[in-house]
DSSP file (Angstrom, degrees, kcal/mol; ACC not computed):
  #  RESIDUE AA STRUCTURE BP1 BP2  ACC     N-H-->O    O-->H-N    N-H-->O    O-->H-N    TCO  KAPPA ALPHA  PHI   PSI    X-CA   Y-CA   Z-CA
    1    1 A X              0   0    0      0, 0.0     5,-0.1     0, 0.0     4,-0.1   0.000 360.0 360.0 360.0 114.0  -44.6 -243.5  148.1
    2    2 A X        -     0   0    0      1,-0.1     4,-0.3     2,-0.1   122,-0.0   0.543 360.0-108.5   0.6 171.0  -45.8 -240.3  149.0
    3    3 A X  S  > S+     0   0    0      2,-0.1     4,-0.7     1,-0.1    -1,-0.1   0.579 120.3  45.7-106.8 -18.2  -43.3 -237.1  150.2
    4    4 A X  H  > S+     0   0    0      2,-0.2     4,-0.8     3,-0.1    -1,-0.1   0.563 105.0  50.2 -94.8   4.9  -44.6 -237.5  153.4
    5    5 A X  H  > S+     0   0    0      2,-0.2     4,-1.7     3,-0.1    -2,-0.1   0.687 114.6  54.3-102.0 -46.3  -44.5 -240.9  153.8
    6    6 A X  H  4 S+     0   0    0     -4,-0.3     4,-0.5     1,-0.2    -2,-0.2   0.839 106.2  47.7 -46.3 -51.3  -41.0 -240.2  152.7
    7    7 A X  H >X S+     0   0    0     -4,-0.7     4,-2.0     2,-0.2     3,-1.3   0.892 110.5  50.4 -68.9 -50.7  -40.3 -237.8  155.1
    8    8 A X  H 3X S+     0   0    0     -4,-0.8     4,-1.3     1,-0.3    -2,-0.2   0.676 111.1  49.1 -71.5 -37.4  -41.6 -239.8  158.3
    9    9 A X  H 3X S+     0   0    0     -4,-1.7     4,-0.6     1,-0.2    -1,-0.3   0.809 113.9  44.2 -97.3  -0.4  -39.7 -242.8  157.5
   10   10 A X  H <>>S+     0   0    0     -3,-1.3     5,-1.3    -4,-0.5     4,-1.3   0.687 110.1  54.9-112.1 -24.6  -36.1 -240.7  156.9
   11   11 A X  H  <5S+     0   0    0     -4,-2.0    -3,-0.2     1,-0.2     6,-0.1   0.953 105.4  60.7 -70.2 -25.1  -36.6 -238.3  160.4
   12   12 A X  H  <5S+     0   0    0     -4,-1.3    -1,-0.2     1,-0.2    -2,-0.2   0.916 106.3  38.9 -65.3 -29.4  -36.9 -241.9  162.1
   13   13 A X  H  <5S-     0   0    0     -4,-0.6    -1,-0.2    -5,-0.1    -2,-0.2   0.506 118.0-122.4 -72.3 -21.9  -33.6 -242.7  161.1
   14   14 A X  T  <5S+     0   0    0     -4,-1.3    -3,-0.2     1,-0.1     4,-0.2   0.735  78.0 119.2  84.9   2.3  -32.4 -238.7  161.9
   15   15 A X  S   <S+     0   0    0     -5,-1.3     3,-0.3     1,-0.2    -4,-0.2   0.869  74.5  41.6 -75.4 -30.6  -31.2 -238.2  158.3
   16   16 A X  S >  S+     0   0    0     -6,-0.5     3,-2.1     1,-0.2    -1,-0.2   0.363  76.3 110.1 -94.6 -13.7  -33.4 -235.6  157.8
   17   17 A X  G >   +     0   0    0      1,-0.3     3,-0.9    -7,-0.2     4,-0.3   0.622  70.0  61.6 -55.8 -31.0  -33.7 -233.4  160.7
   18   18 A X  G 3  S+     0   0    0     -3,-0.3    -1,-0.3     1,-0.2     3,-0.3   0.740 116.1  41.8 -83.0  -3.6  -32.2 -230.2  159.9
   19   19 A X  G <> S+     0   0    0     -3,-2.1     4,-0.8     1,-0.1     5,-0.5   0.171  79.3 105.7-126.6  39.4  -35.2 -230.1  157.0
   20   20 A X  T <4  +     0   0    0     -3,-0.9     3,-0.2     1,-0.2    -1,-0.1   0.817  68.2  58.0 -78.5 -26.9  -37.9 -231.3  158.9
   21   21 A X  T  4 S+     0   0    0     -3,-0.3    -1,-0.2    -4,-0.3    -2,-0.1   0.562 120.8  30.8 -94.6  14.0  -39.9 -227.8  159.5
   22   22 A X  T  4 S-     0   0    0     -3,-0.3    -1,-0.2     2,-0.1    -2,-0.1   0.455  94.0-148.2-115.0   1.8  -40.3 -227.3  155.7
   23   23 A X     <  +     0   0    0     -4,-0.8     2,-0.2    -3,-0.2    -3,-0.1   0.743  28.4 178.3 -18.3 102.1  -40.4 -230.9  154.7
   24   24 A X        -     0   0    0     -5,-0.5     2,-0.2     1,-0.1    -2,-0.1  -0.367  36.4 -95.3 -78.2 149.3  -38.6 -230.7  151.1
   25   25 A X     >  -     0   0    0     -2,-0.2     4,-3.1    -3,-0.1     5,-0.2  -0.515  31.6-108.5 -79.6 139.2  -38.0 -233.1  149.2
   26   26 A X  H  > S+     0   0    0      1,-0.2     4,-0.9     2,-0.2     5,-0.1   0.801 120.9  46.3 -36.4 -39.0  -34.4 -235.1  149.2
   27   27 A X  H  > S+     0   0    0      1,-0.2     4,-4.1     2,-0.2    -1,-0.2   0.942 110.4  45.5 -71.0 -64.6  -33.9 -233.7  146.1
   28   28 A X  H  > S+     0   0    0      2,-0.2     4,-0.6     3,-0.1    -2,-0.2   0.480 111.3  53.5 -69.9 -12.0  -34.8 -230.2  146.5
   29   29 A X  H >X S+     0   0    0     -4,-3.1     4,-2.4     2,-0.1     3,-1.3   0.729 109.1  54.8 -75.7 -84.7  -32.8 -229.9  150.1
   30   30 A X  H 3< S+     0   0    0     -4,-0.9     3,-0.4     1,-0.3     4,-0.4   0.698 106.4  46.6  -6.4 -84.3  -29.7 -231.2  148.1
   31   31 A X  H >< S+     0   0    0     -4,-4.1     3,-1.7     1,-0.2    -1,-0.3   0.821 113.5  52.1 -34.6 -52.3  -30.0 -228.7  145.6
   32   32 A X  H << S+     0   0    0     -3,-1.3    -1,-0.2    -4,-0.6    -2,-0.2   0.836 109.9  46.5  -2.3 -71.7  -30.3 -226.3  148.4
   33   33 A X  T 3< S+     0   0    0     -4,-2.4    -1,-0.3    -3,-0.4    -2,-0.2   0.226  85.2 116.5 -88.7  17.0  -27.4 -227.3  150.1
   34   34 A X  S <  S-     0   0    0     -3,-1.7     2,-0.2    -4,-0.4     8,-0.1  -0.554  72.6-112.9 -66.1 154.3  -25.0 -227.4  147.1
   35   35 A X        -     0   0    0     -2,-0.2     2,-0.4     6,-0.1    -1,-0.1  -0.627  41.5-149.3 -62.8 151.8  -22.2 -225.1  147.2
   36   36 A X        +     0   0    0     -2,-0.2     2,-0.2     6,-0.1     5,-0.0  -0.979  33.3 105.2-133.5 161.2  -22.8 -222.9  144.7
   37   37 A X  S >  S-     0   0    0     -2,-0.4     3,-3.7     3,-0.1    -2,-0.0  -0.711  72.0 -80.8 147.9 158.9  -20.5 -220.6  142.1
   38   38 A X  T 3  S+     0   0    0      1,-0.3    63,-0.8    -2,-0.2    -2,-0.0   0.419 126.2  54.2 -54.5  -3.1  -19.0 -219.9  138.4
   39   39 A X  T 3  S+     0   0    0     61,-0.2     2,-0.4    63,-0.0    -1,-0.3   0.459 107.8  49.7-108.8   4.2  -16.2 -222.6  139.4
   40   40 A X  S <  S-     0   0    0     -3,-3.7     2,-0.5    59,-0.2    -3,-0.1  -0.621  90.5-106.2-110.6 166.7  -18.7 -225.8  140.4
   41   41 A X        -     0   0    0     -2,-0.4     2,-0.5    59,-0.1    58,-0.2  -0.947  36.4-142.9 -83.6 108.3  -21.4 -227.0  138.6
   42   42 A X  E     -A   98   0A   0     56,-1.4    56,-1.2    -2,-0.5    -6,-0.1  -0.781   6.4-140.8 -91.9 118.0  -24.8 -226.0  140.2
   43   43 A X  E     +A   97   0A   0     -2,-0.5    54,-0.2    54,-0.2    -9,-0.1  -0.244  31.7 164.4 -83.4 168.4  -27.5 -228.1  140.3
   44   44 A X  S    S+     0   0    0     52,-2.2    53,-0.2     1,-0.4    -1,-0.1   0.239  74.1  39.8-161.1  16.1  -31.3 -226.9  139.6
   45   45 A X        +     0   0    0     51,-0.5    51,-1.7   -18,-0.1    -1,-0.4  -0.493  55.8 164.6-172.5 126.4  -32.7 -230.8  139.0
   46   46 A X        -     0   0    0     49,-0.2     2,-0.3    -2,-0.1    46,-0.1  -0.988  15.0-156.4-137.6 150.0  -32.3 -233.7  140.1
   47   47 A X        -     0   0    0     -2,-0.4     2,-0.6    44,-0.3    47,-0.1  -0.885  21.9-119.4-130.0 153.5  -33.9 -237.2  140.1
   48   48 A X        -     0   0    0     -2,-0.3    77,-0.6     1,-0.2    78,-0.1  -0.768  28.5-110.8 -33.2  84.7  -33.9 -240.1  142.4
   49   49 A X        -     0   0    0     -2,-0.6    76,-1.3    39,-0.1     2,-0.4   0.216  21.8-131.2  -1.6 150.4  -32.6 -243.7  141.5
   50   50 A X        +     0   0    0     74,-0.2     2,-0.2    34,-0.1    73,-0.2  -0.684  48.8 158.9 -73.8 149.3  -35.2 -246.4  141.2
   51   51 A X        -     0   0    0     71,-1.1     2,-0.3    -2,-0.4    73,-0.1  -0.821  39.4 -97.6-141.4 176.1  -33.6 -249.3  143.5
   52   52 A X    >>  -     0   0    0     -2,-0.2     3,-3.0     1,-0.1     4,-0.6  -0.757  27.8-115.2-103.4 164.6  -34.4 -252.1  145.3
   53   53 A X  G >4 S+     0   0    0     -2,-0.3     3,-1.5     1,-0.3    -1,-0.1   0.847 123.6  55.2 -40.6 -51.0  -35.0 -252.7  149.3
   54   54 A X  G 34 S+     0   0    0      1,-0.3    -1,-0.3     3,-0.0    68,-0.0   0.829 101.0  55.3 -58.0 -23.0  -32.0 -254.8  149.2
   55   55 A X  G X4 S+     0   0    0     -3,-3.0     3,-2.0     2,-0.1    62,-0.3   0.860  84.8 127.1 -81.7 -13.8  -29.5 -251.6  147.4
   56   56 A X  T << S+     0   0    0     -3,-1.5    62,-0.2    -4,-0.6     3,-0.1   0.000  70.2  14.8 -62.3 132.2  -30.6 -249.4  150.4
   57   57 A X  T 3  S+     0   0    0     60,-2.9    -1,-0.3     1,-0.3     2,-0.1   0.695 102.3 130.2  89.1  10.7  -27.9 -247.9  152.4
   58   58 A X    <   -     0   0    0     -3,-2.0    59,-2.4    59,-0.4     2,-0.5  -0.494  48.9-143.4-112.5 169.1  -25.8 -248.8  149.5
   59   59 A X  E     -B  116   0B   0     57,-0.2    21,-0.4    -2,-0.1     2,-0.3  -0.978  12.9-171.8-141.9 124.0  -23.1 -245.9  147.6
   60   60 A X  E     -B  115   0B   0     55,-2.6    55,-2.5    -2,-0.5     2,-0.6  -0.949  22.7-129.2-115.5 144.8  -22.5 -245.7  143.9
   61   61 A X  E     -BC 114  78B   0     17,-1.5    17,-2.0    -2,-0.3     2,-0.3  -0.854  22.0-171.4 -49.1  86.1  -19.9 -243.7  142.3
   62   62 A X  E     -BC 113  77B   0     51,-2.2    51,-1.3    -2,-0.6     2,-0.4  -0.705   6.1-177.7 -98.2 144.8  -21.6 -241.8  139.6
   63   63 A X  E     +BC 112  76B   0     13,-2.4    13,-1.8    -2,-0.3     2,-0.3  -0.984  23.7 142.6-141.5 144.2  -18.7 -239.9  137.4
   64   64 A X  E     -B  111   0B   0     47,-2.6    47,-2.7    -2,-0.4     2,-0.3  -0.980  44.0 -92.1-166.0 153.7  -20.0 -238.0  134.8
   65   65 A X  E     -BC 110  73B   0      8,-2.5     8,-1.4    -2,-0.3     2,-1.0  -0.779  13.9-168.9 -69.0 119.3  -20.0 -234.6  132.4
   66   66 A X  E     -BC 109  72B   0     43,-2.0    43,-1.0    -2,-0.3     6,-0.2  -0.899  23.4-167.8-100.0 101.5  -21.7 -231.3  132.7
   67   67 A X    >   -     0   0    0      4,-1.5     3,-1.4    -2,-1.0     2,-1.4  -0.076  38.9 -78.2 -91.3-153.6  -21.3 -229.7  129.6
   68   68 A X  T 3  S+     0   0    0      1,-0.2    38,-0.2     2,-0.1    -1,-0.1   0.141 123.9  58.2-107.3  46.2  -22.0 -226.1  128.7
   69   69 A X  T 3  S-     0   0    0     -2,-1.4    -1,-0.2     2,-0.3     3,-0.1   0.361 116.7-107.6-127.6 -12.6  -25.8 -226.4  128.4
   70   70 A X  S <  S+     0   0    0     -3,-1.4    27,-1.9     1,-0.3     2,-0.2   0.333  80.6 132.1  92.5  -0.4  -26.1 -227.6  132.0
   71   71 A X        -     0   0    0     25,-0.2    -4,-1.5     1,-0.0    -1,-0.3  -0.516  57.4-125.8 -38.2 132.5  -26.9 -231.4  130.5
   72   72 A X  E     +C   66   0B   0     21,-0.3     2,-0.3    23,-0.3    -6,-0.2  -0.704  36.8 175.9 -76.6 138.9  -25.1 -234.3  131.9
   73   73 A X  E     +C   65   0B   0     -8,-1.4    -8,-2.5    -2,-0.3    19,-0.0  -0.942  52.2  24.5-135.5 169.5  -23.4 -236.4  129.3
   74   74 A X  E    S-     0   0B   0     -2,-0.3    -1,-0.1     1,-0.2    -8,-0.1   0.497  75.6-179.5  93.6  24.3  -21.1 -239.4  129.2
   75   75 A X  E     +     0   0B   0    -10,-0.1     2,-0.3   -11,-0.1   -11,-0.2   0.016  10.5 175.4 -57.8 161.9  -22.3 -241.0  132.9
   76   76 A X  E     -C   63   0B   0    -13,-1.8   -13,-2.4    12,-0.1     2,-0.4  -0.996  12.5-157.9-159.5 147.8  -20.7 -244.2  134.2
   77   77 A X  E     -C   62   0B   0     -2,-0.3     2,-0.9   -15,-0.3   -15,-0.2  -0.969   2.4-158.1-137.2 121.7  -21.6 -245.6  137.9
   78   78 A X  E     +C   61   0B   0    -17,-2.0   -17,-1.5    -2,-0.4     2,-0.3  -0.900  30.8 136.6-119.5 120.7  -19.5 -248.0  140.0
   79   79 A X        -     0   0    0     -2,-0.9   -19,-0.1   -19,-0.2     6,-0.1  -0.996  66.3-109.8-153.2 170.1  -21.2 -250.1  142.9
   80   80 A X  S    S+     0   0    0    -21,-0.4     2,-0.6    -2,-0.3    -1,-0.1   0.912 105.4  66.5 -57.5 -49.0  -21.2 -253.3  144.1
   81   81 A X    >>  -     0   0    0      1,-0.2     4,-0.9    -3,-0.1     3,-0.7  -0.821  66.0-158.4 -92.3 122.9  -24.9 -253.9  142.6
   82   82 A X  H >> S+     0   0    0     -2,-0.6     4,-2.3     1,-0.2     3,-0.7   0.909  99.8  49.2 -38.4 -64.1  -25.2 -253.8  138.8
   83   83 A X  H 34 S+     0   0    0      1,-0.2     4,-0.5     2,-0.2    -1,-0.2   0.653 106.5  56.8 -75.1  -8.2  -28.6 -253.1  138.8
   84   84 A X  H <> S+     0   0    0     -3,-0.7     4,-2.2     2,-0.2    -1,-0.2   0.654 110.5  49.3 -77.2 -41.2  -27.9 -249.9  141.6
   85   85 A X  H <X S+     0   0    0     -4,-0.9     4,-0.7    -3,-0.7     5,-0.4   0.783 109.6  47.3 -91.5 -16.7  -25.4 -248.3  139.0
   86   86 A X  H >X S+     0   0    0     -4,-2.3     4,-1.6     2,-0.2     3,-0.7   0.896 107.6  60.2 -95.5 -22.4  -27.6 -248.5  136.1
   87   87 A X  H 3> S+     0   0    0     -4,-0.5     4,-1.9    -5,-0.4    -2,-0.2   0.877 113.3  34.9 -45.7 -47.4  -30.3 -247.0  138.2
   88   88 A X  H 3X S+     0   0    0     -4,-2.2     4,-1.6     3,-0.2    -1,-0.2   0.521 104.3  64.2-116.2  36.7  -28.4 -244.2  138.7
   89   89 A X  H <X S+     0   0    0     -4,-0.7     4,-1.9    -3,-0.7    -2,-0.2   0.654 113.2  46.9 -92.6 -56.8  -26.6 -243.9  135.4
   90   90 A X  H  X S+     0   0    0     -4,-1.6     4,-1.1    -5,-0.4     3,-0.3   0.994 111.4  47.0 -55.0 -46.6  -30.7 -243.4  134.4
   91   91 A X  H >< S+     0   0    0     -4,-1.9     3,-1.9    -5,-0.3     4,-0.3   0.990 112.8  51.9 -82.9 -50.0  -31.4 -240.9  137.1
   92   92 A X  H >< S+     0   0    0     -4,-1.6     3,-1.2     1,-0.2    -1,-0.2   0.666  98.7  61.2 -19.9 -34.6  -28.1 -238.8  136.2
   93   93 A X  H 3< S+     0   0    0     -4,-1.9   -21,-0.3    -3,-0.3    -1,-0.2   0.768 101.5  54.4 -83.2 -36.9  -29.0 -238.6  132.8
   94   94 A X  T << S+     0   0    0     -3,-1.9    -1,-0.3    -4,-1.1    -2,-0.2   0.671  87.5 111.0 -78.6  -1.7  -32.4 -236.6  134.0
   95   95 A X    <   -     0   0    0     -3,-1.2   -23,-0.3    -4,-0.3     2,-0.3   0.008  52.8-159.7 -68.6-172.6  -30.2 -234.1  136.0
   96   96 A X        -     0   0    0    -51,-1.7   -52,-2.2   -25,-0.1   -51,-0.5  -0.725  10.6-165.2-159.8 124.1  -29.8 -230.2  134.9
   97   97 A X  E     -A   43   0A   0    -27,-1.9     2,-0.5    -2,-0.3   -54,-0.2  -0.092  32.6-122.2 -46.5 154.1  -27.0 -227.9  135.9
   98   98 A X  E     -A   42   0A   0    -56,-1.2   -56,-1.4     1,-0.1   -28,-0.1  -0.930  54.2-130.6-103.1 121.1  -26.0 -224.4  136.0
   99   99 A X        -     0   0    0     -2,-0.5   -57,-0.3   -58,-0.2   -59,-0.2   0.189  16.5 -98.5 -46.4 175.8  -23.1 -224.9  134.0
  100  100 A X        -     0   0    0      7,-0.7   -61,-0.2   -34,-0.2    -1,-0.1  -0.243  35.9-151.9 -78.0-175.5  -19.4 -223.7  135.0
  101  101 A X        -     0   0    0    -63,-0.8     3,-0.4     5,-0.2     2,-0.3  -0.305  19.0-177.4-153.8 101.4  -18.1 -220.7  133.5
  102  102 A X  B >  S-E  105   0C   0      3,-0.8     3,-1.1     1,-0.3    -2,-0.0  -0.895  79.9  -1.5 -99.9 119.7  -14.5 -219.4  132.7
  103  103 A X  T 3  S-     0   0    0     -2,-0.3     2,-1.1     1,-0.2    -1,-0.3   0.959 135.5 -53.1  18.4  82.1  -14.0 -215.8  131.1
  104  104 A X  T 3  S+     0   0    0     -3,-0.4     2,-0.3     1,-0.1    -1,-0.2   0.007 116.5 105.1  91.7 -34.2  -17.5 -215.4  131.2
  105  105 A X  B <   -E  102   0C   0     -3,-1.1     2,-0.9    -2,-1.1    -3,-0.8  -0.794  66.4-111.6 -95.5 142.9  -18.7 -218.8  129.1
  106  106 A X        +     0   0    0     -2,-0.3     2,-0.3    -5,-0.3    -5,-0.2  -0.506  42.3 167.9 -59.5  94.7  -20.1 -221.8  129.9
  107  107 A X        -     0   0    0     -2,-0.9    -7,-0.7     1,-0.1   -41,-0.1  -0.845  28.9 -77.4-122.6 176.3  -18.1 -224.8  129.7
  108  108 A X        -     0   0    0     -2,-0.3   -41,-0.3    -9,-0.1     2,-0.3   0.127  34.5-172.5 -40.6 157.8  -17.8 -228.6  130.5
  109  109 A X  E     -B   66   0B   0    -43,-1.0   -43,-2.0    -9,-0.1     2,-0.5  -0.973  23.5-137.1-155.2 162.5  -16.9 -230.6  133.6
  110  110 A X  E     -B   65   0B   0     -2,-0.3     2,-0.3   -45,-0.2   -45,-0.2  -0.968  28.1-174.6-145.4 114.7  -16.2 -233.9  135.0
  111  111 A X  E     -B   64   0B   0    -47,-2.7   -47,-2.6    -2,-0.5     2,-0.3  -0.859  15.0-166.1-116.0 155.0  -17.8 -234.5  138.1
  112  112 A X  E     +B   63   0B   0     -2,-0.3     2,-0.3   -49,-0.3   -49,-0.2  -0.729  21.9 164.3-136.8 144.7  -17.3 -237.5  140.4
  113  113 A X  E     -B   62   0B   0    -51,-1.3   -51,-2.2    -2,-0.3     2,-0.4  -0.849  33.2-133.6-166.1 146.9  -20.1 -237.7  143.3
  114  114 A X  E     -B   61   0B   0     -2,-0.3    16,-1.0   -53,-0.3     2,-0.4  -0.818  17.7-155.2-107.6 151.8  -21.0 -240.7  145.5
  115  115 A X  E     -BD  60 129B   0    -55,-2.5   -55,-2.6    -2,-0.4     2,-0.4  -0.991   8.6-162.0-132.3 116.9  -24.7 -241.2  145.6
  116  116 A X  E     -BD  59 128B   0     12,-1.8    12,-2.1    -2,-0.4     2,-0.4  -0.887  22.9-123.4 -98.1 137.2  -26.1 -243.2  149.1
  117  117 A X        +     0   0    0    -59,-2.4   -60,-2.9    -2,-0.4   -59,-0.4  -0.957  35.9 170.7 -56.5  93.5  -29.3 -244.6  149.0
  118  118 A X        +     0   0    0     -2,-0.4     2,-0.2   -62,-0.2     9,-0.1   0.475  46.3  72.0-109.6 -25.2  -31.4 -243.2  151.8
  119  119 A X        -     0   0    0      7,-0.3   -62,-0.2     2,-0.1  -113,-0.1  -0.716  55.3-151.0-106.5 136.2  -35.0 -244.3  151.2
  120  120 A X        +     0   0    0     -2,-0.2     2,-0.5  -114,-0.1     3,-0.1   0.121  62.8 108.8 -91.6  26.7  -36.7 -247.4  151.5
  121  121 A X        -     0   0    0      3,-0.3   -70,-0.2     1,-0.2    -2,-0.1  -0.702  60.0-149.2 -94.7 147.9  -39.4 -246.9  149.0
  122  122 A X  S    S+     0   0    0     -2,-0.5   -71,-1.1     1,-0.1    -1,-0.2   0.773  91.5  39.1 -95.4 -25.6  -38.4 -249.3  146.0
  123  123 A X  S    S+     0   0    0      1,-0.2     2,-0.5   -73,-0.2    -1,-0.1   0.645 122.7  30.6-106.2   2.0  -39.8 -247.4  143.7
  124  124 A X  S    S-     0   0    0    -73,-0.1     2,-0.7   -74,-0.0    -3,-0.3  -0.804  81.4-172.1-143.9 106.7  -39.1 -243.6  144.4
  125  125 A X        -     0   0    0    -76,-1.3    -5,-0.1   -77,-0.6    -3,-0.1  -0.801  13.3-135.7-103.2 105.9  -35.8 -244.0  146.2
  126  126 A X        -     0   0    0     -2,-0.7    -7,-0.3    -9,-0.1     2,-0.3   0.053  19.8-161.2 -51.1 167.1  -34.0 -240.9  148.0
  127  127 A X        -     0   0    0    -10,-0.2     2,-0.4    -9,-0.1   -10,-0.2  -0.990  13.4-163.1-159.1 171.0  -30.6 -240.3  147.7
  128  128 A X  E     -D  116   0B   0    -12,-2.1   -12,-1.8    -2,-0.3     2,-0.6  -0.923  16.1-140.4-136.4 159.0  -27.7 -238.3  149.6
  129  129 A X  E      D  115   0B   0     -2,-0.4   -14,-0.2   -14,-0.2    -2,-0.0  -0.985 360.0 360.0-128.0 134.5  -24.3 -237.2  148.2
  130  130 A X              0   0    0    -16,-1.0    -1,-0.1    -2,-0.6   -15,-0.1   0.494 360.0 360.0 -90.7 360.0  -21.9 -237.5  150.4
């Protein structure tokens, strides 16, 4: 589905409104809106699940490793739908980080994040972190 098609169907629902006069992509607001600093992990990519119309509105538990190349390693995803956690076990796996850093180096992390499905599109599916 398009990024505007995308956009139209998430301001009708009011999820989207504070990024409506630049219209950004889910992805790229997220990043945006991370906190960011040397004690978090930053993101600087991120991909969208695949799901299907039926996972929408639905939350997985993604828990996962940043390690000190800004790669995710070792993800694992808890939801009610099988096919919702390996969706975004896949789309974790694409992310990339700004790593942590402690005296100065870059090291690993174990981050926890619940991932909503926002988008109805079945094949290019939004997401939110709550």
């Amino acid at each position: 589905m398009k990024n505007r098609n995308k956009l139209a169907l998430l301001l009708s629902v009011g999820l989207l409104l504070p990024f409506a006069a630049s219209a950004k992509s889910l992805e790229q607001s997220y990043i945006e809106s991370c906190r960011k600093g040397p004690d978090v992990p930053t993101p600087i990519a991120v991909v969208s699940p695949r799901v299907r119309p039926e996972e929408l509105g639905q939350t997985v538990l993604v828990n996962f490793v940043v390690d000190a190349t800004g790669h995710t390693a070792d993800v694992t995803a808890q939801s009610d739908s099988n096919s919702l956690a390996a969706s975004a076990v896949d789309a974790v796996r694409k992310w990339r980080f700004i790593p942590v850093r402690r005296n100065g180096a870059p090291v690993a992390t174990r981050v926890v994040l619940p991932i909503r499905v926002v988008d109805s599109s079945a094949s290019d599916a939004g997401i939110a972190m709550n």
